[in-house]
Each structure stands twice: as structure tokens, then as C-alpha cells.
N, C-alpha and C positions, 0 to 999 in steps of 0.2 A: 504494500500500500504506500500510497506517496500525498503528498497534501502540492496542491496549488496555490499560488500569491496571488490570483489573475482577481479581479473586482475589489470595490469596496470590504470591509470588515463587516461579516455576517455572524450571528448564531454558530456553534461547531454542528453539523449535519455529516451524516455518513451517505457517500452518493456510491451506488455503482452505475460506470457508466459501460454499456453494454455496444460495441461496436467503435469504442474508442479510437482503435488508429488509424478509423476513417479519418476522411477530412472534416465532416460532419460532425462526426464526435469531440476531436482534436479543437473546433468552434467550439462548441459547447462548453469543453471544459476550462477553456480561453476566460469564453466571457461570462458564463453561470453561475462557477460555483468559485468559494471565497477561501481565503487563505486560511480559516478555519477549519474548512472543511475535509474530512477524508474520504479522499477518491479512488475505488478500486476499479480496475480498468478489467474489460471482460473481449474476447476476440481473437482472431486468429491470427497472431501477432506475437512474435520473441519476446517484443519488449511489455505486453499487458503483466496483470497479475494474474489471469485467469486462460492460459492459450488454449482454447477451445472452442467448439462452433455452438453459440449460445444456445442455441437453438436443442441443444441434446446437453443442456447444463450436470455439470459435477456435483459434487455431494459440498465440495468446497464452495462454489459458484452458488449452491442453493442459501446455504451456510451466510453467503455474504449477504444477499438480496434479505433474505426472514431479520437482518439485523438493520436494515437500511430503511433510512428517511426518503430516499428519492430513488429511483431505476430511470436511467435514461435509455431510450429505445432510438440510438444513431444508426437505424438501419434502416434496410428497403422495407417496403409493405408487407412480403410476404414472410419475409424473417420476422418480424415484427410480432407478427401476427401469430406466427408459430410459436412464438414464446408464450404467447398469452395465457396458454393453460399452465405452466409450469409455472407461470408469474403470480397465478389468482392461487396456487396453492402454497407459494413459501413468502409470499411478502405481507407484511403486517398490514391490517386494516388503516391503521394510522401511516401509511408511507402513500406517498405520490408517484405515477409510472408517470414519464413526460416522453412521450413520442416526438419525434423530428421527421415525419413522413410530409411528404408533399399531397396525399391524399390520406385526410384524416377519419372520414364518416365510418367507412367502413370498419375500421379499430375500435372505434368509439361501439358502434352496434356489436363488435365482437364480445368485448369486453364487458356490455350489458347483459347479452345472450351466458355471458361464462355466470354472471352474480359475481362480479367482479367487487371485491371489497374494498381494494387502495380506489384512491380518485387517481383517472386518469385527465392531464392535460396534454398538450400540444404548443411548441415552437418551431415555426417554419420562417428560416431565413428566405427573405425574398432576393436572393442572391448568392451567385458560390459564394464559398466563403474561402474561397482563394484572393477574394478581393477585401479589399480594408470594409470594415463592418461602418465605421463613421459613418452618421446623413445614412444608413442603408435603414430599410424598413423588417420587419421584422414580426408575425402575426402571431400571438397568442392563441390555442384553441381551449377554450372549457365549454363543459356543456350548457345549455341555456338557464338551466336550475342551478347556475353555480351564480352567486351576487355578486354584484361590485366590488364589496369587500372580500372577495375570493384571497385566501392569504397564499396561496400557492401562484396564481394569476397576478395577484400585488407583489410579488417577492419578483418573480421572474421581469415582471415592466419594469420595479424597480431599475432590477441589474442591468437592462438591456438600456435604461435609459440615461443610466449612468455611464454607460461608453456610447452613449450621442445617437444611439438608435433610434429609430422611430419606431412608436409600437400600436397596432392595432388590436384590440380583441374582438373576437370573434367563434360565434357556436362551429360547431363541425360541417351542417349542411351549409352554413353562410361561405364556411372557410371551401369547402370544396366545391361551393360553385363557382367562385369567385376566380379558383383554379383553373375550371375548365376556361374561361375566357380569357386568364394572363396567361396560362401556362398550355394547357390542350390544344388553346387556338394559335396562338401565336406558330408554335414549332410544327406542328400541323401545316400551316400556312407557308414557312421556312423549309419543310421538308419536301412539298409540296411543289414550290418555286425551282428547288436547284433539281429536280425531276424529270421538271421540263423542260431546266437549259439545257439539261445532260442529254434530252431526247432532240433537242435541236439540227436540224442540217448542217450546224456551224463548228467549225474548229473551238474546241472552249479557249484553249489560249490564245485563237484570235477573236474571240470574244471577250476575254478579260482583258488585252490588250488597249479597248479601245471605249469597256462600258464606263457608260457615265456612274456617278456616286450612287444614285438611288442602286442600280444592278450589284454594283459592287459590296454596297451595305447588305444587301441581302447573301448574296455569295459569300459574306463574312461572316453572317448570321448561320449561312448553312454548316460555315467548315470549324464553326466553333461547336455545333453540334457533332458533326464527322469527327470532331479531336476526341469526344468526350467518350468513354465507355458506353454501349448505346443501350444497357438497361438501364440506366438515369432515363432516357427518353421511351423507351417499352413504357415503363411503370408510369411515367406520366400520362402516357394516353390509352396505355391499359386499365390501368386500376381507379382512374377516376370516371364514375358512372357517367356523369353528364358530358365526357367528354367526345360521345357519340352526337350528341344533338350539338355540339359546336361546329366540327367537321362536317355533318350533315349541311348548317347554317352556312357554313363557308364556301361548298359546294352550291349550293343555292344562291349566293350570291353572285359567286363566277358566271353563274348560268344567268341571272338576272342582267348582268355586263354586257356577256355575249347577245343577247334579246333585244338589249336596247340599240349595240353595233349592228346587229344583223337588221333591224328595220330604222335603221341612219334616225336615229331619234334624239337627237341632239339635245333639244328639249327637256327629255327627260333625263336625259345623263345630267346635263347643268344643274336642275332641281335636286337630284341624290346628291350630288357635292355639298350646293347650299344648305342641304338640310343635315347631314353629316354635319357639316362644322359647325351651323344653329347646333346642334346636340353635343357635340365636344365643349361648347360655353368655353371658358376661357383659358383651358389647355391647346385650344385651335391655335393661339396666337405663340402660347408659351413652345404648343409643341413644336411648330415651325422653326421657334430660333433654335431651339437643340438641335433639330436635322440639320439645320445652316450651320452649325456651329462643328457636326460631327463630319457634314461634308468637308469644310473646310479641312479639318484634321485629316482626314482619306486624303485630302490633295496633298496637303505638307508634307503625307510619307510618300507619296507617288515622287512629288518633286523630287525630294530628297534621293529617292532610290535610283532617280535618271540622273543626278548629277553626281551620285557617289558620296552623300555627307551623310548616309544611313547604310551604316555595316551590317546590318542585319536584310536577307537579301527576300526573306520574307515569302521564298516561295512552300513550303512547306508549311501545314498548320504545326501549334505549340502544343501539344499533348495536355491539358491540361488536369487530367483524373488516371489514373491505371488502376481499374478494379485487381486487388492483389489478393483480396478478400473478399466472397460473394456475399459475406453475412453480414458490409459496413458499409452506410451509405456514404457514395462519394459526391464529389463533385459534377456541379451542373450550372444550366445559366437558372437551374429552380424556377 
């Protein structure tokens, strides 16, 4: 066992944190828990205290959870989930399980269906957390019966708001709908896009050669996905229910596109614009400068890379997760 300095001065609590030498975990114990606290690490990992697949927990690994104040669950959905029956028989009624899943409902209904007797919560970073946590957001899950003064939901905003996070709370079906539309839709939409450069009559490198910023953001958008371990992205648009009716919706719209081009309806194109940005309200205006601001930046390394003041030649994506462990959630754009 080892203690952390990471946060303000809490209470001494005993955490295990169960998928630790994810990247996901390695966040979590960053910024949750306190220099008071004892953190035993659980995973399949040299350096844990517990090297095994949580998921088929030891007598040792039980041992730790039936003494612990907190069980963090840094892993995929389905490891997660598998723990859940071993979880509801050795952890104390009075301990908290806090999941870090990007699709929460389903754990939560698990977890009711077992007569689960810890309270289970939810923190989902709306961000890898290979990037600085500063200004990032950061979503809370408890269920709708838990009140304001939630002391597990107040402890955890605390912490997070004390390293400059932004924090939302949120029930489990609010949290995972909300999923489907930042996270289902989006890479959905991204995966979708470089599917069909790929299917194009065109050389892609003389295609990347010559696209304007918009193409290229999205092609950037795609190869940060292609970098990433691609059950980070399975599980997003697997496991979250609603994220059939997004893609459905997004499908439907393309089709709507093409209807409007296909009977030269000018008209009606111009009106879906206007009423688009009538409905974005004042992120219309905010969101354009960011895109201006991000084109920009795409130009400065283009320039850079044509006149040689940028060493890094940028043709290959940067790997940014290596699943080394299937039982630890890693790295994603979440």
C-alpha cells in the first residue's frame, strides 16, 4: 500500500482503486484522493499491490475492498460490471463504489438488480486525461434520490474543483444521454467522414496535400481516433443504448442534405442554416472564433512544416493509449 500527496488535506479514507495503471485510474488517483489517504492499487500490473484480473478477485483483493471506504471502478463497462457481484458481497454497506465508465445507466440498473448495498457514484472526465485537467469539465453521476447534500457527490466536486475543474452533476439516464450526443454522435460522425475519403477516387495524399482546414480538422479528428486502442470507441457506441437513435438521426440528416441538393432547393438549405445557428444562441458566435482560431493553428504547422522551422514531420499519428491491460480503462478523446 502506498499513500498519495495529490489534493487538498482530507479525512484518512482507505481507497482501492481497481484498474489503476490505467491512464484513467492513474487520473483519478492524481486528483481524488488526499495525502491522507490509503490507496491500494488492484490490476494487471508489476507495479499494483494486487497483480491480478479484478475481475476473478483474490482472497487478498476481497480482504482489501470489505475494509475500504471507496472502490474505484477505472475500467471498461464490461469489466466493471463483472465485478459487480463480487463487489455487492465483500464491500461494506457504508463504502462508496465510484465508477469512471463513459456509459453509466447500465451499472447503475446493474447494481440495483444485485440489492447493491454500498452507494454507487460516477466520475467521467470529459477528456483524456493525457491532457492537463485545468478549465476541463468533469461530470458527476449519482442517482436522482441522492440530494444536494450528497456527501460523496460534495467530496468528489469539492476535489475536482479544487484543481480548476468544472463540474456538472448529473443522474445516470441524464448522464448517458447526454453521451450519446457529445460522444456516440460526434465519433460516429468522424468515423463516418474518413470512410468516405478513404472510399474516394482520389489519391489521399493528394488529397491531404491540398485540403482546406475544415477537411483536414476532421482527418485529424479521425487519426486521433485510428491512434487510440479502438475499444475506447467499441464501448462508446456499443454500450451506450441511445447511441443507436443518434446515428440513426445523423443518417437522417445526411439524407435530408442530399433531398434538399437533389431538388436544387436553395431555399430550404439557407432556412436549416439560419435556424441551426437561431438554436446554437450564443455558442454560434463563440463557436466560430474557436474554429478561426484552430484553423489558424493547422496553418502555422502546415507553414512551419514547408519551410522546415517544425522538426517534427508529423506524418504518422502519436499513439496516444496502448491497451496493455484489457481490465483498465485507457485513454480516449471520452
Amino acid at each position: 500500500m502506498s499513500d498519495t500527496t495529490a489534493g487538498p488535506a482530507a479525512a484518512h479514507r482507505r481507497i482501492v482503486l481497481l484498474g489503476a495503471a490505467g491512464t484513467v485510474g492513474r487520473w483519478y488517483r492524481t486528483h481524488l484522493t488526499g495525502a491522507g489517504d490509503t490507496v491500494t492499487t488492484a490490476g494487471l500490473s508489476a507495479g499494483t499491490d494486487h497483480d491480478e484480473d479484478v475481475r476473478i478477485p483474490s482472497a487478498g483483493l476481497r480482504s482489501a475492498v470489505a475494509a475500504a471506504d471507496e472502490v474505484v471502478l477505472a475500467l471498461p463497462e464490461d469489466v466493471a460490471a463483472a465485478c459487480l457481484p463480487w463487489l455487492a458481497e465483500s464491500a461494506r454497506p457504508e463504502a462508496v463504489i465510484v465508477s469512471t465508465c463513459s456509459v453509466q445507466l447500465p451499472l447503475f440498473e446493474a447494481a440495483s438488480e444485485l440489492g447493491f448495498r454500498p452507494r454507487l457514484r460516477g466520475v467521467n472526465p470529459m477528456f483524456s486525461p493525457t491532457l492537463p485537467s485545468r478549465g476541463q469539465s468533469v461530470v458527476v453521476i449519482a442517482p436522482e434520490s441522492a440530494s444536494g447534500a450528497d456527501p460523496h457527490v460534495s467530496r468528489l466536486s469539492a476535489r475536482l474543483g479544487a484543481g480548476s475543474m468544472t463540474v456538472s452533476v448529473m443522474d445516470p439516464a441524464g448522464h448517458d444521454a447526454a453521451m450519446s450526443v457529445l460522444q456516440a454522435l460526434p465519433h460516429a460522425a468522424i468515423l463516418s467522414f474518413v470512410d468516405a475519403l478513404l472510399a474516394a477516387p482520389v489519391d489521399v495524399a493528394a488529397l491531404m496535400r491540398i485540403a482546406p482546414p475544415p477537411a483536414r480538422t476532421l482527418a485529424a479528428l479521425a487519426c486521433r481516433i485510428l491512434a487510440a486502442p479502438p475499444e475506447i470507441y467499441w464501448d462508446i457506441q456499443r454500450a451506450n443504448a441511445e447511441g443507436s437513435a443518434r446515428r440513426k438521426e445523423l443518417m437522417s440528416s445526411l439524407q435530408g442534405l442530399d433531398s434538399l441538393v437533389d431538388a436544387d432547393r436553395a431555399a430550404g438549405f439557407h432556412a436549416a442554416l439560419a435556424s441551426a445557428a437561431e438554436q446554437l444562441g450564443p455558442y454560434a458566435a463563440e463557436g466560430a472564433q474557436e474554429c478561426q482560431d484552430l484553423f489558424e493553428l493547422i496553418q502555422r504547422r502546415r507553414t512551419a512544416r514547408q519551410t522546415g522551422a517544425d522538426s517534427s514531420p508529423g506524418t504518422a499519428p502519436t499513439v496516444v493509449g496502448t491497451r496493455t491491460d484489457p481490465t483498465e480503462e485507457q485513454p480516449g478523446d471520452r
